[in-house]
TORSE-304877 format. One record per residue (C-alpha): residue number from 1; x, y, z; chain. Coordinates in steps of 0.001 Angstrom, whole numbers, always signed. Layout:
BEGIN
+-----+---------+---------+---------+-------+
|  nr |    east |   north |      up | kette |
+-----+---------+---------+---------+-------+
| NUM |       X |       Y |       Z |     A |
...
+-----+---------+---------+---------+-------+
END
This chain:
BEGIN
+-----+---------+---------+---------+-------+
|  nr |    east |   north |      up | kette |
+-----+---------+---------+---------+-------+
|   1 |   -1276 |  -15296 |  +13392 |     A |
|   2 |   -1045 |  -13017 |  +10674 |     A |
|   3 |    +376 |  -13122 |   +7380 |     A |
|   4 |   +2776 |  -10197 |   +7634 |     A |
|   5 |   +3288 |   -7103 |   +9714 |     A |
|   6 |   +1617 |   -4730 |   +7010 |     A |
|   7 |   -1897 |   -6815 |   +7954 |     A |
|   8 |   -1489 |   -7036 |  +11869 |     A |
|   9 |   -4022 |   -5045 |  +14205 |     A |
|  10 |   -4667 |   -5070 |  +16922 |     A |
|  11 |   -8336 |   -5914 |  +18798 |     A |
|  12 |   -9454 |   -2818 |  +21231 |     A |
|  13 |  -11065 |   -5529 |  +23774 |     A |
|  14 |   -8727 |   -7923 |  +24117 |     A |
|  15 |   -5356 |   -6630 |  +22221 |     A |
|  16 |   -4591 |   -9781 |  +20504 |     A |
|  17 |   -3090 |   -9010 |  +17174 |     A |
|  18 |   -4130 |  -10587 |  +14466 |     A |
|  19 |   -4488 |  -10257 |  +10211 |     A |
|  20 |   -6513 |   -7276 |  +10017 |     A |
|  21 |   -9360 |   -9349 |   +7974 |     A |
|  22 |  -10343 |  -11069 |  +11193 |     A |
|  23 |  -11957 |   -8176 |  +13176 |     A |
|  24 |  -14548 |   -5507 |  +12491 |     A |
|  25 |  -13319 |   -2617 |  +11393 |     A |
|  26 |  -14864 |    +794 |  +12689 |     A |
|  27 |  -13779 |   +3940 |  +11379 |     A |
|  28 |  -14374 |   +7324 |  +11047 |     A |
|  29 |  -15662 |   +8889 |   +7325 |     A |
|  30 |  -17097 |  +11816 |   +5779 |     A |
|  31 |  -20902 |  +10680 |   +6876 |     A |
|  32 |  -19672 |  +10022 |  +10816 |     A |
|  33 |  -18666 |   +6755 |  +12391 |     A |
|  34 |  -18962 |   +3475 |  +10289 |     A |
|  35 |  -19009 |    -307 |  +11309 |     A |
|  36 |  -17728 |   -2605 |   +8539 |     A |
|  37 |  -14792 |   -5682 |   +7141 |     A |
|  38 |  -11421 |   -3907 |   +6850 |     A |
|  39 |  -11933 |   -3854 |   +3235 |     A |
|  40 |  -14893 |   -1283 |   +3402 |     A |
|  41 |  -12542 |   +1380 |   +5065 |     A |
|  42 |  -10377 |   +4145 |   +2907 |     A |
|  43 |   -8687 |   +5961 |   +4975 |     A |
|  44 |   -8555 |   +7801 |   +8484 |     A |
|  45 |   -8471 |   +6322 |  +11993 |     A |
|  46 |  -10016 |   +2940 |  +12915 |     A |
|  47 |  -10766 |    +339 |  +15563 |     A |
|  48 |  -10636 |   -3223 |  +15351 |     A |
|  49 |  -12334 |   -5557 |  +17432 |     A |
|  50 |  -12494 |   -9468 |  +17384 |     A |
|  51 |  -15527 |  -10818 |  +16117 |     A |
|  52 |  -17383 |  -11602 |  +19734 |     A |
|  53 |  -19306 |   -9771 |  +22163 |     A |
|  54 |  -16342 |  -10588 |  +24738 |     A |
|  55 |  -13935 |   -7869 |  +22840 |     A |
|  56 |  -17024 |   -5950 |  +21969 |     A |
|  57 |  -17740 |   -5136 |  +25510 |     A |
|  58 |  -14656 |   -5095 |  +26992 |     A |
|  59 |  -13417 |   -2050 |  +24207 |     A |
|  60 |  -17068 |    -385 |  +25204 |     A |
|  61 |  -16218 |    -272 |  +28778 |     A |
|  62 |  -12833 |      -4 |  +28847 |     A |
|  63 |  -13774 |   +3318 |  +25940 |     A |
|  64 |  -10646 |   +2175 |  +23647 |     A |
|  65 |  -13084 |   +3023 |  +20394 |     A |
|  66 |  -13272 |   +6988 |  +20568 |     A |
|  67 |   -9440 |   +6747 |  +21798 |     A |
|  68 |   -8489 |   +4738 |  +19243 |     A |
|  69 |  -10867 |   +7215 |  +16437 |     A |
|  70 |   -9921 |  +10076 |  +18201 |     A |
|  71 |  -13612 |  +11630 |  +18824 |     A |
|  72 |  -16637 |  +10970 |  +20731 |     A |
|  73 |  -18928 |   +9037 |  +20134 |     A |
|  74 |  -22848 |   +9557 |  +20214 |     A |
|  75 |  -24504 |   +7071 |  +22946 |     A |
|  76 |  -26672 |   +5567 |  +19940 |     A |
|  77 |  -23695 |   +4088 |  +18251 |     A |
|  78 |  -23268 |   +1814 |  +21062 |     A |
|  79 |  -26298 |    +635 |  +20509 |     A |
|  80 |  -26043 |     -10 |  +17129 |     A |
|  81 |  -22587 |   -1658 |  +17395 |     A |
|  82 |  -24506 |   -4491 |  +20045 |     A |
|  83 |  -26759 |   -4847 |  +17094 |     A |
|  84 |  -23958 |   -5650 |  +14703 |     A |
|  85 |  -22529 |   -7977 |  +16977 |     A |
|  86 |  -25837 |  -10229 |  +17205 |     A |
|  87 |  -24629 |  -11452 |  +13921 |     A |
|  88 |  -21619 |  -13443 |  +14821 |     A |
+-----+---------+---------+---------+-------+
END
């Protein structure tokens, strides 16, 4: 649960909110699209997805990432997102 409501997100897979440092963040910046920890992002519009490949494809098929950023996205940076979420 998080800590207070100033931390809360919400995962685009599986909306379960939680403290925003449990997810991976993606969000848009001045160089495109970025994948990262909540900490990495400045400012702008983001995703959040829970740290499995459960969320991860559910938010890919269900397309809640370019709704929740707000653009489209380039068919690569699906890829690259699986590749990401090999790590955890």
């Amino acid at each position: 649960m998080a800590r207070n409501a100033k931390n809360t997100r919400m995962c685009s897979g599986c909306m379960a909110r939680r403290d925003k440092h449990e997810f991976v963040c993606i969000y848009n910046s001045a160089d495109g699209v970025k994948i990262g920890s909540p900490c990495d992002k400045t400012s702008g519009r983001s995703a959040y997805i829970c740290k499995n490949k459960e969320c991860m494809e559910k938010a890919i098929k269900r397309k809640w990432i370019p709704r929740s950023l707000r653009s489209e996205l380039p068919p690569c940076f699906y890829d690259s997102l699986r590749e990401y979420f090999k790590t955890f």
